[in-house]
Each structure stands twice: as structure tokens, then as C-alpha cells.
N, C-alpha and C positions, 0 to 999 in steps of 0.2 A: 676435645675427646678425652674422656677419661682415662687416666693411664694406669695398664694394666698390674696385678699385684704377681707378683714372678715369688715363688717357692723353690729355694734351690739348696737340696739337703745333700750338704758336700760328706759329712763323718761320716764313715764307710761303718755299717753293724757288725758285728760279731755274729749277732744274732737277734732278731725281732720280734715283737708281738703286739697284737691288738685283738680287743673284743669288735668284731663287727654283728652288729644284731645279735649279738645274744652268742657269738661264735667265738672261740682263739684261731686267731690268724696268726700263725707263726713265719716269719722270714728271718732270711738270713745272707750272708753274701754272697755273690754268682761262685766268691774264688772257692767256696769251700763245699759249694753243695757236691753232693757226692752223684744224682742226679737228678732227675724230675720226671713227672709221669705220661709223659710223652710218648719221648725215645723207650725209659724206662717207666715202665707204667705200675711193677713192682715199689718201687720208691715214694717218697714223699717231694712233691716241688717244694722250689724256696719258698713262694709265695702260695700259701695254702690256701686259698679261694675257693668257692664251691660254687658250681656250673650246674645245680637244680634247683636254684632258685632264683629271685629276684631281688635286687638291693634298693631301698627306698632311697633319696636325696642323700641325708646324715649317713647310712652304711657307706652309700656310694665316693662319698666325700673320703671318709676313711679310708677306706680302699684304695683309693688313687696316692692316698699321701704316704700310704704304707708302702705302694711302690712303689711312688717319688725317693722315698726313704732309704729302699734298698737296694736301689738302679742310680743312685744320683748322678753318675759318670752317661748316664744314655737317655734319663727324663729330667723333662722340667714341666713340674705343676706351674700352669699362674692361673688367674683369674682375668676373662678379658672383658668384663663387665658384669651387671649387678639384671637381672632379671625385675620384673613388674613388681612384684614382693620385696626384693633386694636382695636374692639370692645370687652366690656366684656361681657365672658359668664357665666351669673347667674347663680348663684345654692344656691338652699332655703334648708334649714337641719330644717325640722319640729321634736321639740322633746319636752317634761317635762322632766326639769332636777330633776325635784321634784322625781322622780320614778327613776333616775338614769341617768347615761350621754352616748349618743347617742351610742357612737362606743359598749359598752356594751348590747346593745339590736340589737334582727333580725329587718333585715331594707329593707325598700323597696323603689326601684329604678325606678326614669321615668324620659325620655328625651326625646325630641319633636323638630321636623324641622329638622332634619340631610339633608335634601332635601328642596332647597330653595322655592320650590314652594309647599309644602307637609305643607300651611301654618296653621292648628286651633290643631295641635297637643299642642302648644302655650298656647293658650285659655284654652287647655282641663286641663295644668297643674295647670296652674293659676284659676282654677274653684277646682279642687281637694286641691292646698293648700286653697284658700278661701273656703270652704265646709265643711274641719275641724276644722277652724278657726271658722267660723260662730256658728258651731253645736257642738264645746265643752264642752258646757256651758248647752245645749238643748237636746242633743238624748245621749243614753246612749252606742252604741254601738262605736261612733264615740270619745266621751273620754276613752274609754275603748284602742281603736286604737292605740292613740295619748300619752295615758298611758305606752302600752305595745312594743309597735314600733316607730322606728325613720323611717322615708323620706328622702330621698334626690332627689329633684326634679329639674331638669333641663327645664326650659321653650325653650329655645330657643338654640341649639346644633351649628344653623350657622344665626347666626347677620346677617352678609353680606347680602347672597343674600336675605331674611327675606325686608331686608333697600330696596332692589332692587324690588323686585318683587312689594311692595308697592309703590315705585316712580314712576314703569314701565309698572309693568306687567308683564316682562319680562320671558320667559320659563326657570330659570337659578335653575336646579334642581344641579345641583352641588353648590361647593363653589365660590368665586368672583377672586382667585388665577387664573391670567394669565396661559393660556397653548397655545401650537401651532397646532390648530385643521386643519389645511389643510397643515402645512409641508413648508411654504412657511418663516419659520427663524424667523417669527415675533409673538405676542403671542395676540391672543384674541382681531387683530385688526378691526374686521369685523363684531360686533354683529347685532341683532337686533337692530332697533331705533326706538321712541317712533317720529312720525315724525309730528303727529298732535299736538301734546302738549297735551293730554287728559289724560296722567297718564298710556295709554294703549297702550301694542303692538298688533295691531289687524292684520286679513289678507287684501292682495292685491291683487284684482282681473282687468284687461283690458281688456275691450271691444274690440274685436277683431272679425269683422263681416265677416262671412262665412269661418273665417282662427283660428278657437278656438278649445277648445277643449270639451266646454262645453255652456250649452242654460240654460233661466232661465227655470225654474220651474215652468209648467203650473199650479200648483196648488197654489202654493207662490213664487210671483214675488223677492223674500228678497232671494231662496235659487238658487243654483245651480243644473244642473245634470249631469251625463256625455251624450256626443251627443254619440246617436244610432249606432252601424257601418257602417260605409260607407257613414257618413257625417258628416258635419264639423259644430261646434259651434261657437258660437258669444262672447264665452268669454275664456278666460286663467286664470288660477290660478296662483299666482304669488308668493305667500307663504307667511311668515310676514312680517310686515310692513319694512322698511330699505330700504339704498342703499348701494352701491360698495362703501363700505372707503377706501377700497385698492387695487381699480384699477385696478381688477385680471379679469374683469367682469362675475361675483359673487358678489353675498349678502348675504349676512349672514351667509357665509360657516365656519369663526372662532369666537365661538362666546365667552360671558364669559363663564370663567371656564372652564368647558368640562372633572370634573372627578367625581366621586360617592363618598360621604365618606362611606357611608355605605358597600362598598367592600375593606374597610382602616384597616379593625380589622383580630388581626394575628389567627383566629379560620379559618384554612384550605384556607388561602389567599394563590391566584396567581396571577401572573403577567397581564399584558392588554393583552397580545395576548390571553390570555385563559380566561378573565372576563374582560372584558369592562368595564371601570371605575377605574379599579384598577391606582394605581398612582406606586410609585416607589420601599415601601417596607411598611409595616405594620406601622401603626400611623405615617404616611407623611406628616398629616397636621394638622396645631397646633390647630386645633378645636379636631382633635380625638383624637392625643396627651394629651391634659387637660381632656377629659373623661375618657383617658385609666388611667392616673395617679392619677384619682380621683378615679375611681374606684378598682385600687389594692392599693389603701389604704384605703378601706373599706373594709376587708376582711366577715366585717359585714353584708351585703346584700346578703339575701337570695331571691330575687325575683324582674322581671325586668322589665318594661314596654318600650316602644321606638314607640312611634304616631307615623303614616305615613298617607297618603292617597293615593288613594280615591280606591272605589270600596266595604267594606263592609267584610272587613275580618279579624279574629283571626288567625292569621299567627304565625306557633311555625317552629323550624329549627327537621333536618335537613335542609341546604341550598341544598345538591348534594346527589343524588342518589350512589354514591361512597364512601361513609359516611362510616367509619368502616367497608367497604363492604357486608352493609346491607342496607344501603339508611336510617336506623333508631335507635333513642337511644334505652337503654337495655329496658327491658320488666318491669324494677322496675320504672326506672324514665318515660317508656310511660303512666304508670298510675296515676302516681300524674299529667302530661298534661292533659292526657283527662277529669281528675276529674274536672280540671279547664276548659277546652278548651270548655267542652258539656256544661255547665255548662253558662261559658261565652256567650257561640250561644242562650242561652235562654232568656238573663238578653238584648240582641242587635236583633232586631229583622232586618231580612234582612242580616244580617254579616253571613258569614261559618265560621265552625273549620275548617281551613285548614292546613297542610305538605308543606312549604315553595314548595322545589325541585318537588314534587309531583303532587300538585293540580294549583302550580304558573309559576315559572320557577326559574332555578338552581340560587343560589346566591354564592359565595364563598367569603370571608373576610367579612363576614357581622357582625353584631354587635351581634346575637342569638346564633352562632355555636362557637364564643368567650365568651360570657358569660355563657353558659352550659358547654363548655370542660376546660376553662383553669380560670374561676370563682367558677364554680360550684355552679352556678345561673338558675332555672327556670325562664326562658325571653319569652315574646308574642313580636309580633309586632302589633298592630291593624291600618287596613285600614281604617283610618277615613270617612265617608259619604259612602250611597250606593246610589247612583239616583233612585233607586229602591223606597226609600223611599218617595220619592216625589210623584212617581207615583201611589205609592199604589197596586202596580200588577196590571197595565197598559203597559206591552209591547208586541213588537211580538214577533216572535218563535225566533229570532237571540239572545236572551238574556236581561238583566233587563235594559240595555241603549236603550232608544226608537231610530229611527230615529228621522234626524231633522224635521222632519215634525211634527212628535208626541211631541221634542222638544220644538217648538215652540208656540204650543197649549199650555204646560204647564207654559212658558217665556209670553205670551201672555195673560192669566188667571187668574194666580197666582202669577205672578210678575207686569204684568200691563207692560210688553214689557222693563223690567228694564237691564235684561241678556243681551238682542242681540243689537249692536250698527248696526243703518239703513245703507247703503252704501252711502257713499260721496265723488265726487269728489274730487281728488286732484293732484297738478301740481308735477307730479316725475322729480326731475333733469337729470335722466339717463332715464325714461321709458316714458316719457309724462305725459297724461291724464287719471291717475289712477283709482280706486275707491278705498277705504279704510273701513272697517267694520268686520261685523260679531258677534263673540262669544266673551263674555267679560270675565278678572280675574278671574268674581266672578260666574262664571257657570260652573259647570262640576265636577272640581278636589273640590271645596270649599260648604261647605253645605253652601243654602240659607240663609238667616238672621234670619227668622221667625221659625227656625228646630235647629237653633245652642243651643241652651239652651238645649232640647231636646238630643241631639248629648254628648254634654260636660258633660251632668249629667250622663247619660247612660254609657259610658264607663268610669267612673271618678268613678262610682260606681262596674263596671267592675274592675277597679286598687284595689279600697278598699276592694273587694270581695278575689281578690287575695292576698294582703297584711294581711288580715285577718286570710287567713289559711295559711302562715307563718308558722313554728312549733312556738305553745305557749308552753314555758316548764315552771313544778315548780315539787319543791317534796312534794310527798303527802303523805308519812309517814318512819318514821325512827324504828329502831327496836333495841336494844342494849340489849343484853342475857352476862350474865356473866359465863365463862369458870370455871374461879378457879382463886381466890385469887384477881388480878386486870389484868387477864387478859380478852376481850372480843370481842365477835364477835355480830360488826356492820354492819346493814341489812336499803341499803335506795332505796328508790323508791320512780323516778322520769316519769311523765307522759307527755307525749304530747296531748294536748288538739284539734289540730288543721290535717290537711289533707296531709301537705307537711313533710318528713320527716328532721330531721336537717343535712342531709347531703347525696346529691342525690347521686345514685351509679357511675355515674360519676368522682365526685368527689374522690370518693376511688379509681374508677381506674385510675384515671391520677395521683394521690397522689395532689390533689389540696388543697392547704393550711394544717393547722393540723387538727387529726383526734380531734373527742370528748371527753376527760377526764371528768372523775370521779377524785376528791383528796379528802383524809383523811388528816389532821395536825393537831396537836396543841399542846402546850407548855408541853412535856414532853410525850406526845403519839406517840410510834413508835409501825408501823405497819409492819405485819410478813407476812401475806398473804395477796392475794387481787385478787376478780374473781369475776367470777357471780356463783348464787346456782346452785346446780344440785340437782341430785339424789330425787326418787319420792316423798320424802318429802320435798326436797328443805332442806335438813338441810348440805348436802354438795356445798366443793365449786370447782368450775374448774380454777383454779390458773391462769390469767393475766401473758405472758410471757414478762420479760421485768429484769429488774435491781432495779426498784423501786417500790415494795412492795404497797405503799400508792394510786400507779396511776394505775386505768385500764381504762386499751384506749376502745374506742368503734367504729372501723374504718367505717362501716357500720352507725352511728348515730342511733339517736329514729328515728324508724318510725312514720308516721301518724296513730294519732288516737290508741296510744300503751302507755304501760309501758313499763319501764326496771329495773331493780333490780341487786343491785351489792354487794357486802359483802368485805367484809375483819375482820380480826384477826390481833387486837392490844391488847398491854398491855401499862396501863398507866391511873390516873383516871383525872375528871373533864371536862372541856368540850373540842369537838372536833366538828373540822368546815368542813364538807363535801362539797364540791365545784363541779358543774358539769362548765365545760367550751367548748364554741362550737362555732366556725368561724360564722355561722348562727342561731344558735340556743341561741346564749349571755351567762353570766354567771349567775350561780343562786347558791344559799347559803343556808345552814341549818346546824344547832349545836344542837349536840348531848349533855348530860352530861353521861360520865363514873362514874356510881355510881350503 
């Protein structure tokens, strides 16, 4: 495995700067900003970033080191591998070591772009590490967060096509890895092509009088319609822009890429003849690869975020109706979802709680049905942007995407005609006297400029909502009764303060990672029994089956929003260090004295 490249910028600034795209980025240190525009929305934040745009790979890079640079005490940039191109893929570990060091605490996971064109998942990360950065210092529940949980935050999952789609425009929902999409031995020779130079792949339409298949549009000359039956239109649709590179006459039939990483994860993967996308066998390609390895050596993450877009949804798995041959997880872990899921739909207005398989369509190897079954991770997916929103509950009966006619009015309005590129002639080497136009990048799949801010806070607050009810564990009182002589029996109880339990029942039944200890130790204390009370006073105990006296397991974890209570019978005086330890739930500590 390649070892990752760790960025750790200890000299604290004075004060900072950077050009990002053409921008001054000013920062400076938490001790001295005076506030940020949050809390104080009068004010300038440390880290001056703008929330109406979109940052290509290079900005984004910058970005992240800018705040590495002037957080060094709370982030660490590294690199946990090298992308299809050789790009690195970021990942930011937000943490206070002061309260203890990262892998030791529950930790909450987000990654964003797994889909080249699925582009402000990005943004949304880089707003949530900037959000607790900003507000550490200011809001109390946001250093509280940052106290009690570590991050690990992935901005960008595929570089590649990210670099592409911003060059192009390019539809490359997969990654930039060569494939052979028409079977004719060669790979990915035949994309789209950006033929104007305008940065954009748009469509192509010919004039074709009385032999078409479509006439413009009596009400807007700009659109198309289909011709009526039983006559013929003046124009042909011609599909994206491009010509025959390879001479097959065909365009665009192998384009880049042509796989899904998000069908790459081994949670109930199968092959492409039974899910489209799949590639050759579980983490196929070194972008999933460096997540899957990043993340089973966190066995610390208890909860999981992964952007997408568009459309306006809270998406949890199951992926397939075939799912444990119930279509759904057990009835313990459906409850800590919906506690988030209903929850989340209130905090996103326009987004559903939706059932991947269910409400969407079937996914299999996807990133959710691996982090719940073989992590033992509560994971969403959210569909970034709903058009809905723009419109305000302005569509017709077909659903929250207007047509392009209603489209248009809103492109026309509210953008000032900025979305739709006019039609323009152009000379095709293969086809003649083309037109070239239509729908641009930045309309449909991508929230507007003026709505992004809006969008990145809202679900950024959506992750932290989630992160929050994390199980917080501590113990909240100990109890030590003496037997006879120096022998005693020790009584501790540990609470969860939060809504997710520390280990979902999934996890117990797949045996995923180790279960929860409880430990008794210390220099000259040896322990005889060890259980939980029983009996209606609770002064008896139900013995922990095992070999080791000192440890009782807890395979099931604390629930949410619960105590638990464990005892044991030792002999031995002075003090003794009671330890609870939990894959998700971290380690926590308290000392007794035997006296």
C-alpha cells in the first residue's frame, strides 16, 4: 500500500494570503480574529472563501492548504493516494489533540464527487471543514463538536474527471480510466469534443427542411418540439457536440471512462452484466482503493456522509430489494435512520427521506450497503440541489422539473439568460452546417450561484446534525462497597448522551470489528467476577462468560440515549482504572480508589 503523504503546518501566521482563481484569500490566526461572519456576519472571517462559486481541482488544493496553514493545531492535510491521472486525493482529519488524539474518539466521515459531474459535493466539504474552523472560537456547540469528535473529510473522491468536467463540461460521470465502450479493441477513442472552444460540450442540432424530425417551437424560437404525426420537421437532433475520431461513422459512442465507482464497493457487488457500472471486482480502481483503505483503518467512524447530486434527496441503503431477503435493515438500526433521516428532511427543505432500492432504483456495490454491513457505519447519501428550489412550487403535474419552456422563464429572469447558450452556426467536418447550443454546465445537475451558500450550509449543518448524535459516551458515577476485609465489589456507569447507539446491530451480526469492553486493572487488583447487576435490587451480578474476569463484553453496545451498568468483585486496595473501549464509541477512563 502506498504510504500516505501527511502535510502538517505547525508555524502559527500572523496573518495569511493566497490568490485562489484569480481571488485574495486572506487568513489569519483563530487567536486574533476579532470575529467571522457567522455569529458576526458584519465582520470579515479568518479564512475569506467565497460560497457562490465553484473551485476547480488547483483552487481547491489551495484552499485546503490555506486552511491546513492556519488551523495547524485542529487539521491535517495528507494525501491518501494518487488518482487514475496521478492526482492527490485530499483528506482533511479535523481534530483537538488537546482532548485527545483522533483515532481515540467517534469520528465522522464525508466524501464528495465520487461522480465526475456530481460537482459542489466539493464545496459542501470544504464549507463544513471552513464552518468549524471559523466557529470554534464563537458558537459553543461547534467547539463542543471539534472537542468531542474527529472528521475526516474527503473533498474530492475523483480529481480526474472534477479537472474534466471543468475544462469541458464534459458528461464524464465516471472516472478518466480508458475503457472499451463500443467493443471495437480500442479504448475511450471517440468522446465528446468541446468543438467551439468555449469550455463547453453543448448540443448539435441540423437544419433539415421538410426531412427532420422536429420544428422550432411556436412559442420560443431557442427550443425544439417533436413534429406532430404524419409530418416531417425542419430540424434533427444530433446529440453532443463532437465528431467520428474513429471513423466508425459514429460520434461519441466510446467515450471517457464509461464505469461508476460508486458500484466499486464490496457491500453486495456484482458484476456489469447485473449492475451497469461495475468494473472487474471490488475496489478496481485506485480512487476506491485509497477510500476503502482509508477507511478500514479507521475503525473509528461511526457515521458517514458521501455528496451526490442533483435532485433533492436523503438517500440511506438498502441498495436492492433482495437485501437479507427483506429489502431492509433490522428494526433496531431502522430506528436510529429514521431518527436522522425525518429529521434531516426538516433541516433541507424540498429533499425526501428516501430507501435507495425503494423510492430510487436498485444500486448494488455502492458505497452505503458497504459502510452499514461490513463497517458498521450509519451512512446517507444526499442528493445535492433540488430545481424545486428555484422554482418555489412552480411546476406542472409531471413532477418538480418544469419543462423547458418554464425552464427558460426561470434562465431568463433570474439568471438574465446566463444557463442556455443561443444556437450558432458551425462548420462540422463530417455533418456540414451545424448549429451548436442549448443547456450549459452550470444548469440542471449544479445549484445556481446565488442558492450555493444556501445549499452548502444546509446540508453541512445536516453532516454536523449527524455527527452530533454520534454516541457521546462518559461515566457518570462509580460505586465501590467493600465485601470483607480488601475484598470489593465495583459498580460503574457509563451513559450515552446522544441518539445513535455505539454499535449498530448490524455490526453484532456480521461480527464487524470488536465488540465493546468494559476493563477493571490496576497494580495489584485482581478481579473474580465481572457482569452486569441483576436481581430486584440490583445487588446481584449475572457473570460475563469468557476467561477474563476483569473484561465484560457488551456485543450489542450502549444504546442511544441510555445507561449501562457493569460490576465486578475484586480483591486488592488503591486505585483501579475502569476502561470502557469501543470501535465507535472511543475510549473513556475513570479510577476508582479501593479503600
Amino acid at each position: 500500500m502506498k504510504q500516505s503523504r501527511i502535510f502538517r503546518f505547525t508555524g502559527l501566521l500572523a496573518g495569511a494570503s493566497l490568490v485562489v482563481g484569480g481571488l485574495l484569500v486572506t487568513g489569519a490566526t483563530p487567536a486574533v480574529a476579532e470575529g467571522q461572519s457567522f455569529t458576526q456576519p458584519d465582520r470579515d472571517p479568518v479564512v475569506n472563501l467565497r460560497w457562490d462559486r465553484y473551485y476547480n481541482y488547483e483552487q481547491m488544493t489551495e484552499a485546503l492548504q490555506l486552511l491546513a496553514r492556519t488551523y495547524p493545531k485542529f487539521l491535517t492535510l495528507e494525501s491518501i493516494g494518487q488518482s487514475w491521472e496521478g492526482r492527490d486525493i485530499w483528506a482533511v482529519t479535523v481534530n483537538n489533540p488537546d482532548t485527545g488524539p483522533h483515532h481515540e474518539k467517534t469520528a465522522f466521515y464525508a466524501d464528495a464527487n465520487i461522480h465526475g459531474n456530481e460537482i459542489q459535493g466539493t464545496e459542501t466539504n470544504m464549507y463544513l471543514i471552513w464552518f468549524l474552523m471559523e466557529n470554534y472560537e464563537h458558537l459553543d456547540k461547534v467547539r463542543e463538536l471539534v472537542d468531542t469528535r474527529a472528521f475526516y473529510i474527503i473533498p474530492s473522491m475523483n480529481p480526474d474527471a472534477r479537472a474534466y468536467y471543468f475544462s469541458t463540461g464534459g458528461p464524464s460521470r465516471s472516472g478518466m480510466r480508458p475503457t472499451d465502450g463500443d467493443g471495437d479493441g480500442r479504448a475511450s477513442e471517440d468522446p465528446p469534443q468541446d468543438l467551439t472552444g468555449n469550455r463547453e460540450i453543448l448540443q448539435m442540432r441540423k437544419h433539415t427542411p421538410g426531412t427532420g424530425t422536429h420544428m422550432i417551437s411556436p412559442i420560443d424560437d431557442r427550443l425544439l418540439i417533436v413534429a406532430p404525426p404524419g409530418m416531417q420537421g425542419d430540424y434533427t437532433l444530433l446529440g453532443s457536440e463532437g465528431t467520428d475520431l474513429d471513423g466508425d461513422g459514429r460520434r461519441n459512442e466510446d467515450g471517457l471512462g464509461g464505469y461508476d465507482m460508486n458500484r466499486d464497493f464490496p457491500g453486495d457487488w456484482q458484476p456489469s452484466y447485473i449492475q451497469g457500472g461495475a468494473y472487474y471486482y471490488p475496489f478496481s480502481h485506485p480512487e476506491t482503493r485509497a477510500i476503502g483503505d482509508f477507511l478500514m483503518a479507521r475503525p473509528n467512524v461511526s457515521a458517514l456522509q458521501s455528496w451526490h447530486n442533483a435532485g433533492g434527496m436523503i438517500l440511506r441503503g438498502p441498495g436492492s430489494q433482495y437485501y437479507k431477503g427483506t429489502g431492509n435493515y433490522t428494526n433496531r438500526d431502522n430506528r436510529t435512520y429514521d431518527y436522522l433521516g425525518e429529521r434531516g428532511a426538516l433541516m433541507l427543505p424540498y429533499y425526501r427521506y428516501w430507501t435507495i432500492w425503494k423510492d430510487l432504483y436498485t444500486v448494488y456495490g455502492g458505497t452505503l450497503d458497504w459502510a452499514h454491513d461490513f463497517l458498521g457505519v450509519v451512512g446517507f447519501t444526499n442528493e445535492l440541489w433540488s430545481q424545486a428550489q428555484l422554482y418555489q412550487g412552480h411546476w406542472d403535474d409531471n413532477g418538480p422539473i418544469p419543462n423547458e419552456m418554464q425552464q427558460l422563464f426561470f434562465n431568463d429572469k433570474l439568471g438574465m439568460g446566463a444557463w442556455f447558450h443561443e444556437w450558432e452556426e458551425y462548420e462540422h467536418p463530417d455533418l456540414g452546417t451545424v448549429e451548436i447550443g442549448g443547456w450549459n454546465k452550470w444548469w440542471g445537475r449544479t445549484t445556481v450561484p446565488f442558492m450555493i451558500q444556501e445549499m452548502l450550509h444546509r446540508n453541512a449543518m445536516f453532516a454536523l446534525f449527524h455527527a452530533d448524535e454520534m454516541p457521546l459516551l462518559s461515566f457518570e458515577e462509580t460505586l465501590v462497597e467493600r465485601i470483607s476485609g480488601n475484598t470489593w465489589r465495583v459498580t460503574a456507569q457509563l451513559r450515552n448522551e446522544r441518539a445513535m447507539p455505539s454499535r449498530i446491530e448490524a455490526a453484532e451480526l456480521h461480527n464487524v470489528g470488536q465488540p465493546d469492553r468494559f476493563r477493571i486493572s490496576g497494580s495489584g487488583v485482581t478481579a473474580h467476577v465481572g457482569g452486569f447487576p441483576a436481581g430486584e435490587l440490583r445487588n446481584e451480578i449475572t457473570p460475563q462468560n469468557g476467561t477474563d474476569p476483569s473484561v465484560v463484553e457488551v456485543s450489542s453496545g450502549i444504546p442511544g440515549i441510555s445507561t449501562m451498568r457493569v460490576t465486578w468483585i475484586v480483591s486488592g486496595s488503591g486505585p483501579a482504572t475502569i476502561e470502557f473501549t469501543s470501535d465507535k464509541g472511543g475510549t473513556h477512563r475513570t479510577t476508582v480508589q479501593l479503600r
